[in-house]
C-alpha positions as a Markdown table, in Angstrom:
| # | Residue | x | y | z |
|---|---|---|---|---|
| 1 | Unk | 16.2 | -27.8 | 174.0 |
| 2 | Unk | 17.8 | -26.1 | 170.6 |
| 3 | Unk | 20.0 | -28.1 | 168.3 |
| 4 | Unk | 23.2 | -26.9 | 167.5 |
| 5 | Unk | 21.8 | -26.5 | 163.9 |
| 6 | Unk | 18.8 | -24.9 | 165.0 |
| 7 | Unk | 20.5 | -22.4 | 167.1 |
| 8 | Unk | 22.7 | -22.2 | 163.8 |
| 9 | Unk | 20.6 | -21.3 | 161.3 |
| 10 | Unk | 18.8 | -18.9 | 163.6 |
| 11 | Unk | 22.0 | -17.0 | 163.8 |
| 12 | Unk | 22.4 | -17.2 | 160.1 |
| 13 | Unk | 19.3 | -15.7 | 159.5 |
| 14 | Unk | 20.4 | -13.0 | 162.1 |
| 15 | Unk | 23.5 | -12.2 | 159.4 |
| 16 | Unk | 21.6 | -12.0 | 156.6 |
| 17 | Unk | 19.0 | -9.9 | 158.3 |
| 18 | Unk | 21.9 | -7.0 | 159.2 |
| 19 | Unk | 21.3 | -7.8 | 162.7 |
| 20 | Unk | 25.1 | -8.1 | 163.4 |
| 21 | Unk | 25.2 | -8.1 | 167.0 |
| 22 | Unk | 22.1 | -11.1 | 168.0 |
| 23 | Unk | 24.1 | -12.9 | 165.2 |
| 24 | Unk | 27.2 | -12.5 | 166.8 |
| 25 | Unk | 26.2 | -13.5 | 170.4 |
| 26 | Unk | 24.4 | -16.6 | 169.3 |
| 27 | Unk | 27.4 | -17.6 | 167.1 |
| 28 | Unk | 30.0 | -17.3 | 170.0 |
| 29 | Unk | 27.6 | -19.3 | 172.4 |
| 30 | Unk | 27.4 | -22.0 | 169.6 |
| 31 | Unk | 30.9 | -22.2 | 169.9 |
| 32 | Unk | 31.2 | -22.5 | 173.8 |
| 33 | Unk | 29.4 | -25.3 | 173.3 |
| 34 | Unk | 31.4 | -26.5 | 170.8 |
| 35 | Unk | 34.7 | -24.9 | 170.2 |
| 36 | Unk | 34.9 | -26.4 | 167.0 |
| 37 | Unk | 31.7 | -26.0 | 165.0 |
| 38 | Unk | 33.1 | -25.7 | 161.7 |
| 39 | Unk | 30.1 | -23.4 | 160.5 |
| 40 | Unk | 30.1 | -21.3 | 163.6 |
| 41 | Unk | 33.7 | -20.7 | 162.7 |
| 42 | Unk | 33.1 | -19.4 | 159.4 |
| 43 | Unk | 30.3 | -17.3 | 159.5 |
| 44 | Unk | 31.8 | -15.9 | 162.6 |
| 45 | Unk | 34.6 | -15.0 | 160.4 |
| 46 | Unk | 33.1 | -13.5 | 158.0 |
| 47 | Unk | 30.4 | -11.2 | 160.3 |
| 48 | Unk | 34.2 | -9.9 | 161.4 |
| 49 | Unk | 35.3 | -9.1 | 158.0 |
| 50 | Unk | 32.3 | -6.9 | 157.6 |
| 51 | Unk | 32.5 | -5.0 | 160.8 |
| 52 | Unk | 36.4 | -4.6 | 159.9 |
| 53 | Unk | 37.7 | -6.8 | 161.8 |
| 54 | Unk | 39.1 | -8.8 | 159.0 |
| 55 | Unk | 42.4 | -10.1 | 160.5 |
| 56 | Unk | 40.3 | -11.6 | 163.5 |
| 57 | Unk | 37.7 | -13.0 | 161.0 |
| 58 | Unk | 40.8 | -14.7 | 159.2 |
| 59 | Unk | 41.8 | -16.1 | 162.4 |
| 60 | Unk | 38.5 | -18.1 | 163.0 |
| 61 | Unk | 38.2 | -19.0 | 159.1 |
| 62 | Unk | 41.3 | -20.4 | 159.1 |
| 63 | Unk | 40.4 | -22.8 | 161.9 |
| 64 | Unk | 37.2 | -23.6 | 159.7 |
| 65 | Unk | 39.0 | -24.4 | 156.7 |
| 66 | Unk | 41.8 | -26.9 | 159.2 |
| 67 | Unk | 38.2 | -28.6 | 159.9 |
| 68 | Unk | 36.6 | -28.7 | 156.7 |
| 69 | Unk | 40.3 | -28.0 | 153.7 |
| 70 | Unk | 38.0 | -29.1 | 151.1 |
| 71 | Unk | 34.6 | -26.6 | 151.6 |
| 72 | Unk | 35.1 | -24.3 | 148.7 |
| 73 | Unk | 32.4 | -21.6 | 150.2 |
| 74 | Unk | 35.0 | -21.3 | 153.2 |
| 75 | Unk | 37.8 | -20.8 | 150.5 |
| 76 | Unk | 35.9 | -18.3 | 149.1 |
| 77 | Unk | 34.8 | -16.2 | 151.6 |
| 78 | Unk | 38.4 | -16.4 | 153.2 |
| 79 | Unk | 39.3 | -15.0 | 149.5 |
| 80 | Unk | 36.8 | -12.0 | 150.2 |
| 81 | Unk | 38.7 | -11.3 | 153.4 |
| 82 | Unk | 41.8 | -11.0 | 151.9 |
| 83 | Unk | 40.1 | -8.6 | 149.3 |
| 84 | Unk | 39.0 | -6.1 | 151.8 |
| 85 | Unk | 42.2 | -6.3 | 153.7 |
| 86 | Unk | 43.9 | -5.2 | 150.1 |
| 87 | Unk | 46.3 | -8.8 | 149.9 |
| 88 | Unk | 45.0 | -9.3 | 146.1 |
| 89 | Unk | 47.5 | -11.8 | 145.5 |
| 90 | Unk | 46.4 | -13.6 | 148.0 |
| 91 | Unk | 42.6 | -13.5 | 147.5 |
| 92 | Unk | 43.1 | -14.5 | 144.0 |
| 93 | Unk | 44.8 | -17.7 | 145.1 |
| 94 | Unk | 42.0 | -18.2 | 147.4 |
| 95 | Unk | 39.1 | -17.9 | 144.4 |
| 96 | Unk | 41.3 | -20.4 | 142.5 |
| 97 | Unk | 41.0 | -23.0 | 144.8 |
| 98 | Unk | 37.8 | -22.8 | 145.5 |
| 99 | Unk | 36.3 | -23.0 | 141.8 |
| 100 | Unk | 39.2 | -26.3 | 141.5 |
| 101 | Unk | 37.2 | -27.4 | 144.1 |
| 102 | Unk | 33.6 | -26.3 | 142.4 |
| 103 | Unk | 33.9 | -25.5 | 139.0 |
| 104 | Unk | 30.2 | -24.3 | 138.9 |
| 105 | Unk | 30.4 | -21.9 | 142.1 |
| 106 | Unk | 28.8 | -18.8 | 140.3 |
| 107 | Unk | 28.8 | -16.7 | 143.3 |
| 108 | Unk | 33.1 | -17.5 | 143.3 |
| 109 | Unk | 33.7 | -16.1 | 139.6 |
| 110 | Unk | 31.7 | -13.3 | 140.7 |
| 111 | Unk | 33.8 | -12.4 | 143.6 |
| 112 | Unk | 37.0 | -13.2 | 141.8 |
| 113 | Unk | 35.6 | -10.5 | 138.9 |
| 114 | Unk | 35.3 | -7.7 | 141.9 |
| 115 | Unk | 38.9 | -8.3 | 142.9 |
| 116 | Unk | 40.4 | -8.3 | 139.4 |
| 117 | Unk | 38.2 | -5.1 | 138.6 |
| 118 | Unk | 39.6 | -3.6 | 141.9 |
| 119 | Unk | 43.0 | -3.2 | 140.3 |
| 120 | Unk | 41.6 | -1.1 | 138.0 |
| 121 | Unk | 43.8 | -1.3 | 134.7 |
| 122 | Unk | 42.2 | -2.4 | 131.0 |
| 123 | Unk | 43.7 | -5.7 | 131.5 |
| 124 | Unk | 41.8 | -5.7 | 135.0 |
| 125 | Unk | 38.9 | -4.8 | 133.6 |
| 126 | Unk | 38.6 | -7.3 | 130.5 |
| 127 | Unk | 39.3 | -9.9 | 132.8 |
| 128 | Unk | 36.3 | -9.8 | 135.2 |
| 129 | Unk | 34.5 | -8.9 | 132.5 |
| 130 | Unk | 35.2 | -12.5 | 131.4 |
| 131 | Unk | 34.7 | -13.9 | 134.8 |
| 132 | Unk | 31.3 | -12.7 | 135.4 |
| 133 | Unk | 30.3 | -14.0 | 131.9 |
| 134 | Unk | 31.6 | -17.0 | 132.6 |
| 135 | Unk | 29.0 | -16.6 | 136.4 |
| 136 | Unk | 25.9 | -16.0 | 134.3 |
| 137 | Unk | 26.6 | -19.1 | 132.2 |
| 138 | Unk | 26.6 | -21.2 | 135.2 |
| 139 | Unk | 23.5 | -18.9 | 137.1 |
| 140 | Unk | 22.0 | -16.7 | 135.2 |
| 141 | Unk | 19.8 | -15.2 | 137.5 |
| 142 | Unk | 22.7 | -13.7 | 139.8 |
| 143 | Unk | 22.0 | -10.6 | 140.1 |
| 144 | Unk | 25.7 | -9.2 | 141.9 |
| 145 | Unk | 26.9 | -10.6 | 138.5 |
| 146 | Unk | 24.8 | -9.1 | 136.2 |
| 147 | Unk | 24.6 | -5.8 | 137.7 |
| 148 | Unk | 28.2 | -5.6 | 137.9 |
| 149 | Unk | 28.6 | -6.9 | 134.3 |
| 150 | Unk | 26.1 | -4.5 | 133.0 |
| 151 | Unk | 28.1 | -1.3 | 134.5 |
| 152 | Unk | 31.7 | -2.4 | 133.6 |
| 153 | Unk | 30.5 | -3.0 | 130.1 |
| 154 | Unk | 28.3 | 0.4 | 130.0 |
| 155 | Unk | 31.3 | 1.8 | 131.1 |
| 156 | Unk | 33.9 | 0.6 | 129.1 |
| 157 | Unk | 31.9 | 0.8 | 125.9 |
| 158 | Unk | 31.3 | 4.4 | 126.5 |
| 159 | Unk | 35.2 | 4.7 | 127.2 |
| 160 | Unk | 35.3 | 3.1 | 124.0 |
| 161 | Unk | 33.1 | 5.3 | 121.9 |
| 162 | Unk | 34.3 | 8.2 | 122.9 |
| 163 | Unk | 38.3 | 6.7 | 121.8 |
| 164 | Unk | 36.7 | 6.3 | 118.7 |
| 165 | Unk | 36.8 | 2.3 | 119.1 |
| 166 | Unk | 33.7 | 1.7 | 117.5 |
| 167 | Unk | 33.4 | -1.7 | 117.0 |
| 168 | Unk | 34.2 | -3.0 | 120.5 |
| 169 | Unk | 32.4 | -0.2 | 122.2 |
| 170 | Unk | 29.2 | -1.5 | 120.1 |
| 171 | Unk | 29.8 | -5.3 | 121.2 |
| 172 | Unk | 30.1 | -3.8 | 124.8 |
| 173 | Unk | 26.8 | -1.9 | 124.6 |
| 174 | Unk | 24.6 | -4.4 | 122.8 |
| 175 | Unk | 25.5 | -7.0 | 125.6 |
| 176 | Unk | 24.9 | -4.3 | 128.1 |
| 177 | Unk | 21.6 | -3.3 | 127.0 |
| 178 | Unk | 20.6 | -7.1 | 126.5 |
| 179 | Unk | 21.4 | -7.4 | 130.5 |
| 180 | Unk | 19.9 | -4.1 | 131.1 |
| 181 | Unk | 17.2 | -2.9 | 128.6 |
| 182 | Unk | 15.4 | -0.3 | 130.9 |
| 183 | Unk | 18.6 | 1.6 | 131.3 |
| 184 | Unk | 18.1 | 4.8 | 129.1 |
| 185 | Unk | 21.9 | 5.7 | 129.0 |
| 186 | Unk | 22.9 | 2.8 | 127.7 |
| 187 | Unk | 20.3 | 3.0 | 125.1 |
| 188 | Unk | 21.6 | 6.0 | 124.0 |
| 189 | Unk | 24.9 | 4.9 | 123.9 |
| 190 | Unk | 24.3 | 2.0 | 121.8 |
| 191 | Unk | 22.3 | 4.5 | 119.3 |
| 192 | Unk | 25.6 | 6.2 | 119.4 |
| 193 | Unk | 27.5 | 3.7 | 118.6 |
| 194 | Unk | 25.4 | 2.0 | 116.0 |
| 195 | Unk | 25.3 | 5.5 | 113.9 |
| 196 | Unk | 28.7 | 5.8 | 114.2 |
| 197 | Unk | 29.3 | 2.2 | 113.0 |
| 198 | Unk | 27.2 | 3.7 | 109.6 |
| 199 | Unk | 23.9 | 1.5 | 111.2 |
| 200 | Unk | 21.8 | 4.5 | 111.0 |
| 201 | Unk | 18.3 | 2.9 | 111.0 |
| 202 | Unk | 19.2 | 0.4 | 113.9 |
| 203 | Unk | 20.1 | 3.4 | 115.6 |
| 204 | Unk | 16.6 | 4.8 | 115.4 |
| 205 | Unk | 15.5 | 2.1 | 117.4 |
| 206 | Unk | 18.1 | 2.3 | 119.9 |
| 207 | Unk | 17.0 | 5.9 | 120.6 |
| 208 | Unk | 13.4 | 5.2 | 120.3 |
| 209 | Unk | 14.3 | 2.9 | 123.3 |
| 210 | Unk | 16.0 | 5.5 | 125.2 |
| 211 | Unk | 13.7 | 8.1 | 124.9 |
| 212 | Unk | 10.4 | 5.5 | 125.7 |
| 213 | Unk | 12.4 | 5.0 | 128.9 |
| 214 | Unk | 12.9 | 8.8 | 129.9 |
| 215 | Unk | 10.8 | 10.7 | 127.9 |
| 216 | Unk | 12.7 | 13.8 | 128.9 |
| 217 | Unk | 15.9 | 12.7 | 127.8 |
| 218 | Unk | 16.7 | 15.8 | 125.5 |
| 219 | Unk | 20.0 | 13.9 | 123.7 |
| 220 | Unk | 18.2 | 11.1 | 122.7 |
| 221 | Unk | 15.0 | 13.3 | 121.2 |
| 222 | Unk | 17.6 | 15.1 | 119.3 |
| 223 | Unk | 19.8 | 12.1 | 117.9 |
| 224 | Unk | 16.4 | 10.1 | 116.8 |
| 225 | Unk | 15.6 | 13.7 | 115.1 |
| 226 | Unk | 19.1 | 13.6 | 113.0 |
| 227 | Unk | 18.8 | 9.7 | 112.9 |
| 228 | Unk | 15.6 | 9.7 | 111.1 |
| 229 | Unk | 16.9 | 12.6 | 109.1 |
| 230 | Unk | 20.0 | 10.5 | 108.4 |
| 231 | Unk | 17.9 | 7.7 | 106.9 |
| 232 | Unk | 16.0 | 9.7 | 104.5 |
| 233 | Unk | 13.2 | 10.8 | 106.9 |
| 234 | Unk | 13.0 | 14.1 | 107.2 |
| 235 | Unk | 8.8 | 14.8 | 108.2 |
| 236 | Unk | 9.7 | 11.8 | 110.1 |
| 237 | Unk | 12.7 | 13.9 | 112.3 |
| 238 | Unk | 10.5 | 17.1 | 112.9 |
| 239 | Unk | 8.0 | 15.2 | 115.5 |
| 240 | Unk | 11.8 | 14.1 | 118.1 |
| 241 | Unk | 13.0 | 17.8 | 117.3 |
| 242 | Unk | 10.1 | 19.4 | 118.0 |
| 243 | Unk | 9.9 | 17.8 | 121.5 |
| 244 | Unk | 13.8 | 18.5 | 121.8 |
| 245 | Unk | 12.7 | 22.1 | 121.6 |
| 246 | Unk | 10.2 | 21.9 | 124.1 |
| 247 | Unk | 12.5 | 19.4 | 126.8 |
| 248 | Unk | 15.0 | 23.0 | 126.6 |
| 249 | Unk | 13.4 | 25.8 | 124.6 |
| 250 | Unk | 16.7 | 27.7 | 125.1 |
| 251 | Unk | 18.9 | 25.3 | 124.0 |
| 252 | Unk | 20.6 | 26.0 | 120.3 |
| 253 | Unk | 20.9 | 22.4 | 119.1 |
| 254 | Unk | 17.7 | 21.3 | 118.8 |
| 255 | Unk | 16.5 | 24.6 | 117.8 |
| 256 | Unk | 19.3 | 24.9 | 115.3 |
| 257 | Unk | 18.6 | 21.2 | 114.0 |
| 258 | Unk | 14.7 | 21.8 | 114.0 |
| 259 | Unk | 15.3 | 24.4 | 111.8 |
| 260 | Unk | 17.7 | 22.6 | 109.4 |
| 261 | Unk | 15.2 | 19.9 | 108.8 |
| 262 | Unk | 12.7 | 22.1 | 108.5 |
| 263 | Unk | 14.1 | 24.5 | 105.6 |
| 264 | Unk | 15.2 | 20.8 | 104.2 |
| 265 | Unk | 11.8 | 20.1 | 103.8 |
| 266 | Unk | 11.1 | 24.0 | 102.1 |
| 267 | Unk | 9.3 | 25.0 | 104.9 |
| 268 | Unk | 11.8 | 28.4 | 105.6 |
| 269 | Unk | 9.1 | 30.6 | 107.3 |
| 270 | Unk | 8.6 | 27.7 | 110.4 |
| 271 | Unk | 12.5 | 27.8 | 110.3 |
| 272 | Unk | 12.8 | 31.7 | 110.4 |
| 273 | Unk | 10.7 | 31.5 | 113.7 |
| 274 | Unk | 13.1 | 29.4 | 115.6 |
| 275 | Unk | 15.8 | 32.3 | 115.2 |
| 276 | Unk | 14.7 | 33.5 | 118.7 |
| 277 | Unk | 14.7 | 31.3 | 121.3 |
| 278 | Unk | 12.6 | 31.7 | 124.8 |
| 279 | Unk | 14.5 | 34.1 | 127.5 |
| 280 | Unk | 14.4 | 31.3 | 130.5 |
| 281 | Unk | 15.3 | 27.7 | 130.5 |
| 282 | Unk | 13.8 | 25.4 | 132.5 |
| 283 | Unk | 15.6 | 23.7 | 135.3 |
| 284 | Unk | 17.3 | 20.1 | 134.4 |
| 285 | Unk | 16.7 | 17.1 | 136.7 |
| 286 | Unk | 19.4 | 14.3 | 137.2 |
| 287 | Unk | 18.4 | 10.9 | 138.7 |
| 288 | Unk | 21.2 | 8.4 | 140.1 |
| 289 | Unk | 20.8 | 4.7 | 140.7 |
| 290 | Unk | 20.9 | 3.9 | 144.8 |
| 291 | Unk | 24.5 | 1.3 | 145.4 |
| 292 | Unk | 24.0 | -1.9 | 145.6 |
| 293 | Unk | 24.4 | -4.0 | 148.7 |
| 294 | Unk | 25.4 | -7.5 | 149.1 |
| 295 | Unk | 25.1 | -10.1 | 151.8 |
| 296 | Unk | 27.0 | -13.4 | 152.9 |
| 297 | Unk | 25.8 | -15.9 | 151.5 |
| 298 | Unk | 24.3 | -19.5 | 152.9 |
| 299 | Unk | 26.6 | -22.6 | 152.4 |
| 300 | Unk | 26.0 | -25.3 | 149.9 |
């Protein structure tokens, strides 16, 4: 005959598998057997929150937290609730008592970072941003947090940049690339912002870096070509222009630049034959990063 637990953590394994509707049925006969399984209750609660039933879900969460007042997972997910049924205020309240009630509940700060980045102002922003630092302190492996960390900050420093805030936008985008160092953007972005900030041969590494990651990544050819020009290495440039060129034969910059460099270094007649460039660019190709998905969590 199967435990309650048993028959419990089969149905957990259900939730975290997707399979909503076994993991339904199991947790409702777990609860005709016992109308007050605390756990039952919960997870119960939150399967309805993500199949939008989120009133319902707070229903049954609210009878697991009259069982157990002091379980701060419980408090938490109730807090998540509230988040997707837009009552802010509320969920915030919710994430505060749970991390009074565990300090060092990782997965909590990151939660209460989504809902304050959900309001969407700077304040908003600079505050989860602080939250899911302080997540990765206590577990640095969470990935929600990092991931979520690395595109606010990618985000905002590039926001930043382009304000002209130099200085912030490179503290943004040397943490971001030090939680993400295969992203190519933010590479390039933190070249950008380390030649603005007058750190023009740290910036040649930064778009060494980008480029190494996507090799056809014609902005970042061309800013390592007037980098290394920038730093008093002009033969240097002509080998990132040159593959500018050939990434867009037709485009002017890099042309343009190429030939600057090149009549720099006296060489006029290899600039002269730049002047016309080929009649048909090639097509461009954009890649996008797939969304994330997250999935409730276990109880500690």
């Amino acid at each position: 005959m199967v435990t309650i637990l048993e028959a419990l953590t089969l149905a957990l394994d259900l939730h975290l598998a997707g399979r909503f509707g076994e993991a339904q049925e199991l947790y409702t006969r777990i609860l005709d057997a016992e109308p007050e399984q605390p756990d039952a209750l919960h997870y119960l609660g939150v399967l309805a929150g993500q199949i939008g039933r989120g009133e319902f879900g707070l229903t049954l969460i609210d009878k697991a937290l009259s069982l157990r007042p002091e379980a701060a997972d419980i408090h938490a997910n109730r807090a998540n609730l509230l988040r997707g049924l837009d009552r802010l205020g509320e969920a915030e309240a919710g994430y505060r008592r749970a991390l009074a009630l565990r300090p060092d509940f990782a997965e909590a700060w990151t939660d209460r970072a989504f809902s304050r980045h959900g309001r969407g102002d700077a304040a908003a922003v600079d505050a989860a941003a602080e939250l899911l630092e302080r997540a990765l302190r206590i577990e640095p492996a969470l990935e929600p947090a990092r991931e979520k960390l690395t595109d606010l900050l990618h985000a905002r420093g590039r926001l930043r940049l382009e304000s002209g805030q130099v200085t912030p936008a490179l503290a943004d985008l040397i943490r971001a690339a030090a939680l993400d160092p295969r992203d190519a953007d933010i590479a390039f972005l933190l070249g950008n912002a380390l030649f603005a900030a007058g750190l023009r041969a740290d910036s040649v590494i930064a778009f060494r870096n980008a480029l190494a990651l996507v090799p056809d990544f014609l902005s970042a050819a061309l800013n390592l070509g007037i980098a290394l020009a920038a730093t008093n290495r002009a033969a240097a440039a002509l080998a990132p222009l040159r593959h500018a060129v050939r990434i867009d034969p037709a485009h002017p910059a890099p042309r343009d630049t190429l030939a600057l460099a090149l009549r720099a270094l006296g060489r006029g007649e290899e600039a002269d034959a730049l002047a016309q460039p080929p009649p048909t660019p090639p097509q461009a190709i954009q890649a996008s990063k797939p969304p994330s998905a997250r999935r409730p969590r276990r109880p500690r």
